[in-house]
Steps between C-alpha positions, in 0.01 A plus 500: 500500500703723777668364796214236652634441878126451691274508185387218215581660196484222316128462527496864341703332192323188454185740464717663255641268287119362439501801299665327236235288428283806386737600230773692777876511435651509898813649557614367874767645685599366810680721759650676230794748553388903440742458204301223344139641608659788361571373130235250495223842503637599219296212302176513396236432735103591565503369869727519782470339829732544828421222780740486775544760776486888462356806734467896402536790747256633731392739277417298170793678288766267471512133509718214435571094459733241597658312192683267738684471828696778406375745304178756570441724225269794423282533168762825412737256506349329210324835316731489206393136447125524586466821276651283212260149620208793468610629158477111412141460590513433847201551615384383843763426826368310774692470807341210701698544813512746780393939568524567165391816481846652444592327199109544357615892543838487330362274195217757394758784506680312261188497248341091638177536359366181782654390847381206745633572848450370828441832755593313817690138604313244336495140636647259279167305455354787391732633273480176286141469498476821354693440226352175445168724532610815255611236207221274531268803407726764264561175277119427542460856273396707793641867493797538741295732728263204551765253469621666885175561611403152445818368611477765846122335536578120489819600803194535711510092550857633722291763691451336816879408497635812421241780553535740199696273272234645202632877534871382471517470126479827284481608143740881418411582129593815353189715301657416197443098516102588548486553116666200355393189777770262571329145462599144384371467137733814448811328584460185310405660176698252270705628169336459166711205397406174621834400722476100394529596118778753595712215703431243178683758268803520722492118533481499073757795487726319759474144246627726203728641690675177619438352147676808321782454742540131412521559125755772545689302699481212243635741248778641667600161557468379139724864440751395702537179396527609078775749638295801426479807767279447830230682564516833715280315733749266555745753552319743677449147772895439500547855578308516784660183622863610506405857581222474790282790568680747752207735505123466639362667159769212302213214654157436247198446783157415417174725551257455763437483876714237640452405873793351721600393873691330693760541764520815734902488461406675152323771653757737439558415155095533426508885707825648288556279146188355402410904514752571309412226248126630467596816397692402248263274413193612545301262311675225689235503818658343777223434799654323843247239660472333795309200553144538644600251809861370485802734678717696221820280408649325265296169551125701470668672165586203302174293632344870341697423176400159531083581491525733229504792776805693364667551196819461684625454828851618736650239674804473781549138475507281190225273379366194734509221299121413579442848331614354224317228487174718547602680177598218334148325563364864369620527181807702512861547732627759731824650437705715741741795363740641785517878516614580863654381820342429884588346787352436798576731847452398876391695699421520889378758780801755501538434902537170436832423608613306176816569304475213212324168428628179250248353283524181730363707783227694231420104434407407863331779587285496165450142572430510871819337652632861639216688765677724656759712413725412751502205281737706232716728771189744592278592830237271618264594254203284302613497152161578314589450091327644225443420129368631212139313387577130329588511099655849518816560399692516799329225679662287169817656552509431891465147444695450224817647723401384824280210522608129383307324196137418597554668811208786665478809684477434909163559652629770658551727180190814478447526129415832425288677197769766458798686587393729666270312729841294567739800589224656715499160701856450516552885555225443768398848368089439618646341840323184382730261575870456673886621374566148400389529135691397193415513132647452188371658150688662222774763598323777288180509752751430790804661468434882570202445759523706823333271749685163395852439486689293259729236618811364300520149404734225401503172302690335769571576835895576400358785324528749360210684633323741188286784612258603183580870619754688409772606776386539861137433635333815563374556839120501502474810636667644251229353227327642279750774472774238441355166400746177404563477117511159302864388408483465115810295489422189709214419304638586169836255597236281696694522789197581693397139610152525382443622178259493240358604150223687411295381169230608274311148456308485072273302463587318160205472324580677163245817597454820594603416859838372423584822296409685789735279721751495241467894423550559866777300610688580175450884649627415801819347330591762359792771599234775558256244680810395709535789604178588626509183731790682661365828526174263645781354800523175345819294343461489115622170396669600244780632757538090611709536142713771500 
């Protein structure tokens, strides 16, 4: 799902995710970044499917699609990727969104054997009900040339509406495809093995496992007591106690696909380490997930983790204590491991004649007491605040610093679905709203934006004022070829008046899951992952002890 602004893409992925009830596996990526559309085509995968906003060039050659509020990328962009998705049996790419006829053309010259396009802008309405349309009859069995051709027909019902809605949809299939049909049956052809007997014999091989454990650990107990040598288990475990893993290939991690989410503060760590990690490890599938409905953030990871969603999930705030209590009435606790260091940046309209703010002045305005900034020593300006959505990690953070026990957001707070929808506002980049904008989020999304600029804050109003930039402010006209760069040091000393920790949050539940957890933050831990977090921009956490 690209960038949405206008259209009701989620009506596209509700049609999708009823797929799963026919036996599909659905991968959903929300306004992903090129870098993690980019990795994520590297899986395996028979169907893709773009909805959001794209367009081609007048003459059909090249075309292209808008990830999010930022970024507009070509399908050459992503031929490395897509040649490897096709090499893994994908088979059919269906971009249910607008003039596709450019990316139809660049997809068969990279060997697409199938390609649903749109040819011209398609009205929302019918966009959906042709997918709801095309499913309803490829899953019925019907070849995929009928499957449009029925779907096409039954558009006619939109006609009157929207005269020649039935000629918008179209079917590019290169000569090669003709011989070997693309149809449903063919993609859920099943193993040989019968999966429920399979997942019994990991269960048994799993009880011998823990039982073997149990009398070996019996024994080196009785050993040890009689005087006699411990086991090299034993001292194999000491070992790695007093000498902790400094490299990523020092860490055991399980096999499988693993999926995680979770806060967008981590999504430098997930474009640069968690790379990293795969390759090392390449049977150690890590796949990022957003929820179907919920914002990204900390809150809609854990509540992910929670339903059995995710193996594993990132977090920029601790644990709620009603989480908790959720696991605890599941069956099993969540535990948080620290890896990195956050904080949280303010940032306003960079005419906005504001040198510094206190938290007590952050507190009225996020609580509705201060209006206008006039109110804190600026122009006669409507203070308009923005948050990030409720649960996520900085909303937790915000009122943890700012707001009193029991205490809520003002009224007057705009809670927004992500950070870039907030620095457009506050950057009044779409001329949407006024120059009176302020938001607060972490300092990694914040801190070298062009359009926003970062304010320095204080505990108290005696100071001192802490800028999370290093040195002087850089002019905004001299961004993006200068742009502001985080100061390490006043969130390593904590300093910086609002800092945080980043977490991997396990869920404890003695299986697969929490080795995954446990494999990932005990990566992260160590001197090579640390590392990578600061190649990634972010704090290790490890430098809050040196």
């Amino acid at each position: 799902m690209g960038r949405s602004d206008g259209i009701n893409t989620e009506s596209d992925l509700e049609v999708i995710q009823e797929l799963e009830k026919k036996g599909v596996e659905v991968i959903s990526l929300i306004q992903p970044s090129f870098q993690e559309l980019y990795q994520a085509l590297f899986e395996s995968y028979q169907i893709f499917l773009f909805t959001g906003h794209s367009s081609s060039q007048e003459d059909g050659k090249i075309g292209w699609i808008e990830l999010n509020n930022q970024e507009s990328i070509t399908i050459k962009q992503l031929s490395e990727p897509f040649k490897k998705a096709i090499d893994n049996g994908l088979e059919l790419a269906i971009f249910n969104s607008c003039d596709g006829i450019g990316l139809a053309n660049q997809l068969t010259q990279l060997n697409l054997l199938q390609c649903i396009v749109m040819r011209e802008p398609v009205p929302d309405v019918v966009a959906v009900a042709f997918l709801k349309y095309f499913f309803k009859e490829f899953t019925a069995n019907k070849s995929l040339f009928t499957s449009v051709h029925e779907a096409r027909n039954r558009l006619g019902a939109l006609n009157e509406k929207y005269p020649g809605v039935i000629w918008l949809p179209i079917l590019c299939i290169r000569e090669s495809a003709l011989y070997k049909p693309f149809t449903w049956p063919g993609l859920l052809k099943q193993p040989s093995f019968n999966p429920n007997i399979i997942l019994k014999l990991i269960r048994l091989g799993c009880i011998l496992i823990l039982f073997f454990f149990l009398i070996l650990s019996s024994f080196t107990i009785i050993h040890i007591i009689r005087g006699k040598e411990p086991l090299a288990g034993l001292i194999t475990l000491i070992e790695k106690i007093v000498n902790p893993p400094t490299k990523l290939t020092d860490v055991n991690t399980p096999s499988g696909t693993f999926r995680y989410g979770g806060s967008t503060t981590w999504a430098k760590i997930r474009g640069l380490v968690d790379d990293k990690i795969e390759q090392k490890f390449p049977q150690f599938n890590l796949v990022y997930t957003e929820h179907i409905r919920r914002p990204p953030g900390s809150g809609s990871g854990i509540r992910m983790l929670l339903d059995g969603q995710i193996s594993f999930s990132q977090s920029s705030r601790p644990i709620k204590d009603e989480e908790q209590q959720i696991a605890n009435q599941r069956g099993f606790k969540l535990k948080e491991i620290p890896v990195a260091i956050g904080g949280m940046a303010v940032v306003v309209h960079p005419k906005l004649d504001i040198k510094d703010l206190t938290l007590e002045q952050l507190k009225g305005i996020y609580t509705g007491k201060l209006t206008n900034w006039q109110q804190v020593g600026g122009p006669n300006l409507k203070i308009t605040p923005y948050s990030a959505p409720r649960g996520a990690g900085g909303t937790v953070i915000l009122k943890k610093h700012l707001l009193e026990t029991g205490q809520d957001f003002g009224p007057n707070v705009i809670f927004t679905r992500t950070p870039t929808e907030a620095i457009n506002k506050v950057g009044n980049l779409n001329n949407e709203g006024d120059d009176g904008g302020i938001y607060m989020a972490s300092v990694y999304n914040l801190v070298g934006q062009c359009s926003v600029k970062p304010v320095p804050i204080a505990r108290t109003e005696d100071g001192p004022f802490v800028a999370p930039y290093e040195g002087e402010l850089v002019p905004i006209q001299d961004c993006p070829d200068q742009r502001n760069k985080l100061n390490y040091k006043v969130f390593q000393n904590s300093e910086y008046p609002i800092t945080r920790r980043l977490f991997v949050i396990i869920k404890e539940d003695a299986g697969l899951d929490q080795q995954a957890g446990e494999a990932y933050a005990n990566l992260l831990l160590t001197d090579e992952g640390q590392k990578l977090i600061a190649e990634a921009g972010i704090i290790p956490v490890k430098g809050l002890q040196k």
